[in-house]
C-alpha positions as CSV (number, residue, x, y, z in Angstrom):
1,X,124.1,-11.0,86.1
2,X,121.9,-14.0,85.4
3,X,118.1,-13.7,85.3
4,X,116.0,-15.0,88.3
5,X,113.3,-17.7,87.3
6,X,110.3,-18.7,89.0
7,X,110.0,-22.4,90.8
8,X,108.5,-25.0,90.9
9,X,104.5,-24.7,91.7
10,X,102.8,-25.2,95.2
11,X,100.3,-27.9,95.0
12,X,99.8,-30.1,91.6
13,X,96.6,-31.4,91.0
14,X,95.7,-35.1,90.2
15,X,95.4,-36.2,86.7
16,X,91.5,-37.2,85.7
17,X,93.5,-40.7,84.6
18,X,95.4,-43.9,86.5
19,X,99.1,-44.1,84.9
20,X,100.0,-47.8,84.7
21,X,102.9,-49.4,86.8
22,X,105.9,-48.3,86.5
23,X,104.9,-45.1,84.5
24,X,108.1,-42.9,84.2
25,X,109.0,-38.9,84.0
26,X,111.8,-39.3,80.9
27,X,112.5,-35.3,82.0
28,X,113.1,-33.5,85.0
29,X,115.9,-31.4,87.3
30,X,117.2,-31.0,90.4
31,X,118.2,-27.3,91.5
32,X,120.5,-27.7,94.6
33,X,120.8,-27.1,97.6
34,X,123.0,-24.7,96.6
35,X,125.4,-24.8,99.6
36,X,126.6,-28.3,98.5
37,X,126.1,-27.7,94.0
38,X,127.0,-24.6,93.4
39,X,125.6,-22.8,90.3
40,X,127.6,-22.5,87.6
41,X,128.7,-18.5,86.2
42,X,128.1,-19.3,82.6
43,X,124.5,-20.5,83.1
44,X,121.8,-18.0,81.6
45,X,119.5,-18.0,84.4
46,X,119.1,-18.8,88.6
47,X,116.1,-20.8,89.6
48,X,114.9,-21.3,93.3
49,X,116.5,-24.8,94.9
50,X,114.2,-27.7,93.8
51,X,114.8,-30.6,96.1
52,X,114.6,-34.5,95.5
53,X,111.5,-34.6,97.7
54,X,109.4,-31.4,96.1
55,X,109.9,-33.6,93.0
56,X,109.0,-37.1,94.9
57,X,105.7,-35.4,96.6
58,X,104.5,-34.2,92.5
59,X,105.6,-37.7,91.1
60,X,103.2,-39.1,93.6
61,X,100.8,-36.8,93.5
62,X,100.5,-37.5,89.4
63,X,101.2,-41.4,89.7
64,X,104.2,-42.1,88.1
65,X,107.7,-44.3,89.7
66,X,110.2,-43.8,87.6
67,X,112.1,-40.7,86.6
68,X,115.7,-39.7,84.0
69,X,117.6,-36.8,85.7
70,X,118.4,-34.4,83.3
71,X,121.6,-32.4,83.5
72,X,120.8,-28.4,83.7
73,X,122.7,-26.1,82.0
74,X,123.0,-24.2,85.0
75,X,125.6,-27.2,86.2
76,X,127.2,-27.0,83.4
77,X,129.7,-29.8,82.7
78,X,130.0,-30.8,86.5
79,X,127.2,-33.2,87.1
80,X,127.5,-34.3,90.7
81,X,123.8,-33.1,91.3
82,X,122.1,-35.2,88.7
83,X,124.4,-38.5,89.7
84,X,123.7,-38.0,93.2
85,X,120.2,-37.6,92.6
86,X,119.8,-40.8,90.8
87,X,122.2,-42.8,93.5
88,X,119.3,-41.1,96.8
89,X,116.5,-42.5,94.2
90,X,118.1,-45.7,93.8
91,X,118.7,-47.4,90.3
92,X,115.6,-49.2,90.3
93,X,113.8,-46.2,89.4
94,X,116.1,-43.6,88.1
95,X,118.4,-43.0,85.6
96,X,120.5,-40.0,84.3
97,X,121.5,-38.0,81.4
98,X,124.7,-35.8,81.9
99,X,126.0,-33.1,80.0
100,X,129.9,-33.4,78.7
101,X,132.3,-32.1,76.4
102,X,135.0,-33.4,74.6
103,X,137.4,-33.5,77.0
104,X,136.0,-36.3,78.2
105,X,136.8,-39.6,77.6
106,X,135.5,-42.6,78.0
107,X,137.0,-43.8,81.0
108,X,135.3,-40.8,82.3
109,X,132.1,-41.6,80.6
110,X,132.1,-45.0,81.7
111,X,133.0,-44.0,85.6
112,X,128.9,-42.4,85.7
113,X,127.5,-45.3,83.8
114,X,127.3,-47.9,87.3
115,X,125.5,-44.3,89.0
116,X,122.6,-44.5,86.0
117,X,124.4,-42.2,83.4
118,X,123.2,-43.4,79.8
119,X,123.0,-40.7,77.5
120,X,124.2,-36.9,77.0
121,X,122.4,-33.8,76.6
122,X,123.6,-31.1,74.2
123,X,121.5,-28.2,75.0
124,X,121.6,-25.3,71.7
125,X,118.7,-23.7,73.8
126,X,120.2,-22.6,76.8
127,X,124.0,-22.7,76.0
128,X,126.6,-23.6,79.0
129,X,127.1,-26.6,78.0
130,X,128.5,-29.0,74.6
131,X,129.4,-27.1,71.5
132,X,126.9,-28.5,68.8
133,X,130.7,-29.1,66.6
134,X,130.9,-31.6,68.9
135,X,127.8,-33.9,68.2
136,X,129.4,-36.1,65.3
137,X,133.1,-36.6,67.7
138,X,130.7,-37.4,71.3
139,X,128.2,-40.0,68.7
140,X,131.1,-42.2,68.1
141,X,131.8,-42.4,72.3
142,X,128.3,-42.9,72.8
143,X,127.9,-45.8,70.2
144,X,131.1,-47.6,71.8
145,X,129.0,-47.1,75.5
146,X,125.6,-48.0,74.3
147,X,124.6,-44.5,75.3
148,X,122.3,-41.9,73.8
149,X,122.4,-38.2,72.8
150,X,120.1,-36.3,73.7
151,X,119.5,-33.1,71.7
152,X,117.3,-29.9,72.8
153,X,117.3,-27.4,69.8
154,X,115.2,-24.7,68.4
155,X,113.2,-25.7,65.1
156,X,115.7,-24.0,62.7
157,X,118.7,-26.1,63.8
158,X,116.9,-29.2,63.5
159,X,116.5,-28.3,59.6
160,X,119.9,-27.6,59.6
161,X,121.7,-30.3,61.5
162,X,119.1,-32.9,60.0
163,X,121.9,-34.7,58.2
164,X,124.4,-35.0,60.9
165,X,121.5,-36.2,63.2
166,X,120.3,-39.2,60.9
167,X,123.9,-40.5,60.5
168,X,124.8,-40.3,64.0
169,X,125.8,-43.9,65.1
170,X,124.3,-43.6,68.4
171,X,120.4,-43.7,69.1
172,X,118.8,-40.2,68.7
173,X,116.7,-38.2,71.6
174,X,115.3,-35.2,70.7
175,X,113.5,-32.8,73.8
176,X,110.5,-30.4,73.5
177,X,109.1,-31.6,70.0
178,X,112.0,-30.2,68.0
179,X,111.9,-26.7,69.7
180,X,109.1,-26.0,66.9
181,X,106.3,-23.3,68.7
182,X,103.1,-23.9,67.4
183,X,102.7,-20.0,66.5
184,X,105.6,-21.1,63.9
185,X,103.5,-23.1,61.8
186,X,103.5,-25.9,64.2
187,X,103.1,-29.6,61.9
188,X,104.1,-27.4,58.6
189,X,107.3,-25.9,60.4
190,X,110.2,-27.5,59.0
191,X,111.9,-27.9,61.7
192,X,109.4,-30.7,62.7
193,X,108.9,-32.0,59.4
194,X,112.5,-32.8,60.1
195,X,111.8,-34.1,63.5
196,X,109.5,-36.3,61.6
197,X,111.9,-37.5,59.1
198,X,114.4,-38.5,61.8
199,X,111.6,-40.3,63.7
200,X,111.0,-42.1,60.8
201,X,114.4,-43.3,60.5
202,X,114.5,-44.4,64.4
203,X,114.9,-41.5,66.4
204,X,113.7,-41.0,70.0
205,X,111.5,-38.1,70.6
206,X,110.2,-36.4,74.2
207,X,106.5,-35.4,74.3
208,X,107.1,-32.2,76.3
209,X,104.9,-29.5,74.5
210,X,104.2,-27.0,77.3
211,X,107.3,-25.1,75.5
212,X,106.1,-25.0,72.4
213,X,102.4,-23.9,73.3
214,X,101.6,-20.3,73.7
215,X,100.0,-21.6,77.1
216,X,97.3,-23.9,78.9
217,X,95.5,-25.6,78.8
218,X,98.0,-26.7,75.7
219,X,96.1,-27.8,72.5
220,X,98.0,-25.6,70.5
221,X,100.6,-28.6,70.3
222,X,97.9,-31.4,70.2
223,X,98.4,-31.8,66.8
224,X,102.3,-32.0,66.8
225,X,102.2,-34.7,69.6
226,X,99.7,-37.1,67.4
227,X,101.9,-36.4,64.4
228,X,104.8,-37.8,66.7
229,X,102.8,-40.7,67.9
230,X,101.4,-41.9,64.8
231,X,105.5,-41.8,63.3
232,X,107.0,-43.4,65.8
233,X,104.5,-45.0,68.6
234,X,107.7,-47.1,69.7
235,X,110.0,-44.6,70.0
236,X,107.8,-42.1,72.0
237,X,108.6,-40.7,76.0
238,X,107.2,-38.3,77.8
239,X,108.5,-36.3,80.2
240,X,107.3,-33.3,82.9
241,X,110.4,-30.9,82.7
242,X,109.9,-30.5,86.7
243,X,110.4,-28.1,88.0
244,X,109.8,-26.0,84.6
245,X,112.7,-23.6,84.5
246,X,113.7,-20.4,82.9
247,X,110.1,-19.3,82.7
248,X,109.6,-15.6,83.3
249,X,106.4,-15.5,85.3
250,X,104.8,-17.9,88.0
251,X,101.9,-17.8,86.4
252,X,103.5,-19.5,83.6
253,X,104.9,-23.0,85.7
254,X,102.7,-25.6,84.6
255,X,100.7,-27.8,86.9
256,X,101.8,-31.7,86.3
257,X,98.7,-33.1,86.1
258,X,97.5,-31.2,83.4
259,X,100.3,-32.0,81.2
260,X,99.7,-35.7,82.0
261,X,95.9,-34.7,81.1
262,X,97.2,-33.7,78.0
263,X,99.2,-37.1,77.4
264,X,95.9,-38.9,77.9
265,X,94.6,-36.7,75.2
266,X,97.1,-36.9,73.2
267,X,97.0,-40.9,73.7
268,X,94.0,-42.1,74.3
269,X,94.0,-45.7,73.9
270,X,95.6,-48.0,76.8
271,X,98.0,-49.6,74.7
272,X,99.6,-46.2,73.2
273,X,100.2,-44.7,77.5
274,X,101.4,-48.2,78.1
275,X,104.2,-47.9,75.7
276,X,104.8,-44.4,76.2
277,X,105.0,-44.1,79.9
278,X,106.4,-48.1,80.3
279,X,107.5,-49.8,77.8
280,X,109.5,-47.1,75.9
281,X,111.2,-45.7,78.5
282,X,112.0,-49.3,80.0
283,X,113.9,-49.9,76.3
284,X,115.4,-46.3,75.9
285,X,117.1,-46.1,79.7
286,X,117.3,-49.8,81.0
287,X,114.7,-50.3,83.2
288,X,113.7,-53.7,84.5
289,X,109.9,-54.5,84.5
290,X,107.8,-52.4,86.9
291,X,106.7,-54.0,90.5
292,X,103.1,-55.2,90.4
């Protein structure tokens, strides 16, 4: 029997900051309904539904347009409810990343691309999904689509899969900072000097740090998110992780606008949001330019 989670929070609060046009949420999730997506039996937990418009009433709420579905692990491999999210959004402002395994191809691969697929997620986290043996064989797919792969691991497999990452031939995405927790050395864990290395050597990286923080208000992790900045200012997204799953207690389930708080902390100047929230994630998943 899977573990029941809490959902998604009540009421957000407003950030104390204006998000320029055509901001976007690079991570986020949509949990049923359940009647038409049923859960998976290999996933590792069961969260409350989380509907298109709880997540449309906090993206408002904090500013932002655009949003990347991210594949659950508790869908496993089938990812009707992240495509058909993106397709009630409308590709204007929202794109997808699925989770696959090897058995598919790429006529398979490029079927989900005209519906906003353009990466995939291998999840080492929360399991149900790709086999990390199968990051080098899914790369060489990827490269032929012009996809990413997105990677969501804890600190100590970043150290060791550091080599296969940087010669992947495919454009690099790693979630949560590098699964490095700031009570594990944070900047002097090796796990992110290795997120480091690879954003050095053009990797993507997600600022979602409400994982890796003991709890708010979050400046635990203020110092990794700089260091991330400050590598690779280009190659920097951010990300809510709506509607925050797998945590054990409500009291945990962050409130939206104060992670965005903490982006405007963690970014201060206009230019550094711009590209961030814009610009980036208009490179990384194909957006057009924003509506003025």
């Amino acid at each position: 029997m899977t573990r029941p989670c809490p959902g998604p929070r009540a009421a957000t609060s407003k950030p104390s900051w204006t998000p320029p046009p055509g901001s976007t949420d690079c991570h986020m999730h949509i949990f049923g309904p359940y009647h038409r997506y049923p859960l998976s039996p290999g996933r590792g937990y069961t969260p409350p539904e989380a509907s298109i418009g709880m997540y449309l009433d906090m993206l408002s709420t904090i500013g932002l347009s655009r949003t990347v579905v991210v594949q659950p692990s508790i869908y496993g491999t089938d990812n009707a409810v992240t495509l058909d999210a993106v397709e009630a959004m409308g590709l204007d402002r929202a794109r997808a990343v699925v989770v696959v395994d090897e058995s598919f191809g790429l006529a398979a691969l490029k079927a989900m691309a005209p519906r906003g697929a353009c990466g995939v997620r291998f999840n080492a986290v929360s399991g149900n999904g790709t086999p990390l043996e199968q990051l080098e064989a899914l790369g060489e797919k990827l490269a032929t689509l012009g996809w990413h792969l997105q990677l969501y691991a804890h600190s100590a497999e970043m150290v060791a899969l550091e080599s296969v990452l940087a010669r992947l031939p495919c454009p690099l995405v790693v979630d949560h900072m590098g699964g490095v927790q700031s009570t594990e050395g944070g900047v002097e864990n090796p796990g992110f000097k290795a997120l480091l290395r690879l954003l050095e050597r053009g990797a993507w990286a997600k600022l979602c740090g409400y994982r890796s923080s003991t709890g708010a208000p979050y400046a635990d992790v203020a110092g990794m998110a700089r260091a991330m900045i400050a590598a690779a200012p280009e190659r920097c997204v951010w990300g809510t992780d709506w509607p925050h799953p797998s945590l054990l207690r409500d009291e945990d389930v962050p409130d939206d606008g104060v992670l965005l708080d903490c982006l405007g902390e963690w970014a201060p100047a206009e230019a550094q949001r711009q590209a961030i929230l814009v610009d980036n994630p208009a490179r990384l998943y194909g957006f057009g330019p924003p509506a003025r």
